[in-house]
C-alpha positions, 0 to 999 in steps of 0.5 A, spaced: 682 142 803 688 146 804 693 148 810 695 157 808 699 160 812 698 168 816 703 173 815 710 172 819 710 175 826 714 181 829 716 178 835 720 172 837 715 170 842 709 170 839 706 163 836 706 163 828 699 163 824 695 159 819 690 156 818 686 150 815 681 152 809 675 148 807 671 149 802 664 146 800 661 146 793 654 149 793 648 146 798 653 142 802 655 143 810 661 140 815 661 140 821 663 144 828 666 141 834 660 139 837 655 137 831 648 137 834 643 132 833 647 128 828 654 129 823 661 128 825 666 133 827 673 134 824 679 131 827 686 134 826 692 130 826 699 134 826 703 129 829 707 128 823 708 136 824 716 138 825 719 143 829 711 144 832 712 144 840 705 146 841 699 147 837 693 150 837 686 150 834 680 155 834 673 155 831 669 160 828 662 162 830 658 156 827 651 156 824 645 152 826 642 148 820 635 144 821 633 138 817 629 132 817 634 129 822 634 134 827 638 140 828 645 141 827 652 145 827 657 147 822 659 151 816 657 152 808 660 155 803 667 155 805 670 155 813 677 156 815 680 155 822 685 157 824 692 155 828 696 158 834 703 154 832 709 155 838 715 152 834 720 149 838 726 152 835 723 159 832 730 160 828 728 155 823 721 154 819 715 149 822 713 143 817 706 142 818 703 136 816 695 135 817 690 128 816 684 131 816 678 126 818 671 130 817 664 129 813 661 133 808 653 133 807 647 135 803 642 130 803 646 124 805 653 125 810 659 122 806 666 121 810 672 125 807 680 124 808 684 131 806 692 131 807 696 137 806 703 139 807 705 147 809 712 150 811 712 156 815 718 160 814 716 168 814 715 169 807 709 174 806 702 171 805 697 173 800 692 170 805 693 174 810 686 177 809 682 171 809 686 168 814 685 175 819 677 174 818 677 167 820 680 170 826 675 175 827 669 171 826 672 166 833 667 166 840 671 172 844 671 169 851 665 172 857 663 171 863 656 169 864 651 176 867 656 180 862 652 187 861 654 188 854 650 188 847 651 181 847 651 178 853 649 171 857 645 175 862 643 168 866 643 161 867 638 157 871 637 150 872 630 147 872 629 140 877 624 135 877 622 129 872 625 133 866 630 138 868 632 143 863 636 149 862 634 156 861 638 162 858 637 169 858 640 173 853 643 180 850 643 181 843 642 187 838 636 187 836 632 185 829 639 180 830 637 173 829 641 170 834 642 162 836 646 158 842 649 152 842 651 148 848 657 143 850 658 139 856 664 139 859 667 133 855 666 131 848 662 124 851 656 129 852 651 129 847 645 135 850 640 138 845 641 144 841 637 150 845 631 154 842 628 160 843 622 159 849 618 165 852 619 168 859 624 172 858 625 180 861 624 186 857 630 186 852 632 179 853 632 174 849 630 166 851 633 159 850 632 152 854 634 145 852 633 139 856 638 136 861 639 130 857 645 126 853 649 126 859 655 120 858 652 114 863 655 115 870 656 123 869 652 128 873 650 134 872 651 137 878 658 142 879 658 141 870 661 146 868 658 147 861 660 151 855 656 156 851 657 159 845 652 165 842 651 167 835 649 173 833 651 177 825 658 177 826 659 177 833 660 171 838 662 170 845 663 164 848 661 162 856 663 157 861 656 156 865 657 152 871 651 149 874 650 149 882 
């Protein structure tokens, strides 16, 4: 694990860029901010940070990973998230200091602890490419009933004994696609949706059970978050339920 910085802005106003890289041997995955079926989701602590007024942390389109003990949510190879850093003086250089808590899996999950420094002063950076990429590859946000290439053409809720979602979907076509769903706080575990049949001609289905709500919550008025992958492409929806 290692922090890496972006290239200086241009503009007093605009927030400094950096990223947090992981990188994972060969056969080994982590996790995204919501895991799936099993896995932990990293945590990011920066309060050690100096000149830091407000930070921002977003996460690239995540792939799905099935196994034995079901299906979960993340990254191989390498991942880098980056950072949106607003300085509290922007005349004078940002220290970051990160604890990261995460895990790494093959076949079995093992908890991992990364700790890094990185002063931010306007030099150059020779990772600016990979850190640009990373940006890319983060859900741009949509509204549900989009007509675009890739879109979240309609949410419908089920009712009865066992309520469940359905979601149509756009996606370029030969493209593997996959959805993932969140609740409105981390305390909601919903199952990860797959692919169902009914869907309209040129549309795609998903459906996932209304299940792992936190005790007491109500699904009613939720507002879920969907996130839909397909390639390169990602859009992320915030779905409410009537």
């Amino acid at each position: 694990m290692r922090l890496i910085a972006g290239n200086p802005a241009h503009a007093a106003d605009v927030p400094v860029r950096a990223g947090v890289e992981l990188t994972l041997a060969p056969g080994w995955k982590t996790y995204w901010r919501y895991p799936g079926d099993s896995g932990v989701p990293p945590r990011f602590d920066f309060a050690n940070s100096q000149n830091v007024k407000s930070l921002e942390i977003a996460w690239p389109a995540p792939h799905r990973f099935t196994d034995d003990s079901g299906a979960s949510i993340g990254y191989k190879n390498s991942v880098i998230f980056p950072l949106r850093i607003v300085p509290q003086d922007p005349a004078k250089p940002v220290l970051l200091r990160l604890k990261l808590d995460y895990a790494v899996c093959e076949k079995l999950c093992v908890p991992a602890e990364g700790r890094a420094e990185l002063v931010l002063d306007g030099t150059p950076s020779a990772l600016e490419a990979a850190l640009a990429k990373a940006e890319a590859l983060v859900p741009k946000r949509a509204k549900a009933g989009d007509d675009a290439p890739l879109a979240v053409r309609a949410v419908r809720q089920e009712t009865g004994e066992h309520a469940r979602i359905i979601v149509d979907v756009a996606a370029p076509e030969n493209e593997p696609v996959a959805l993932f769903a969140e609740g409105p706080t981390p305390a909601w575990a919903l199952p990860v949706p797959e692919p169902a049949d009914g869907a309209g001609a040129g549309l795609r289905r998903f459906a996932f059970q209304l299940d792992g709500l936190p005790p007491g919550a109500s699904a009613a008025g939720a507002t879920l978050t969907l996130t839909l992958v397909s390639g390169a492409n990602a859009i992320e929806v915030a779905a409410h339920l009537d």
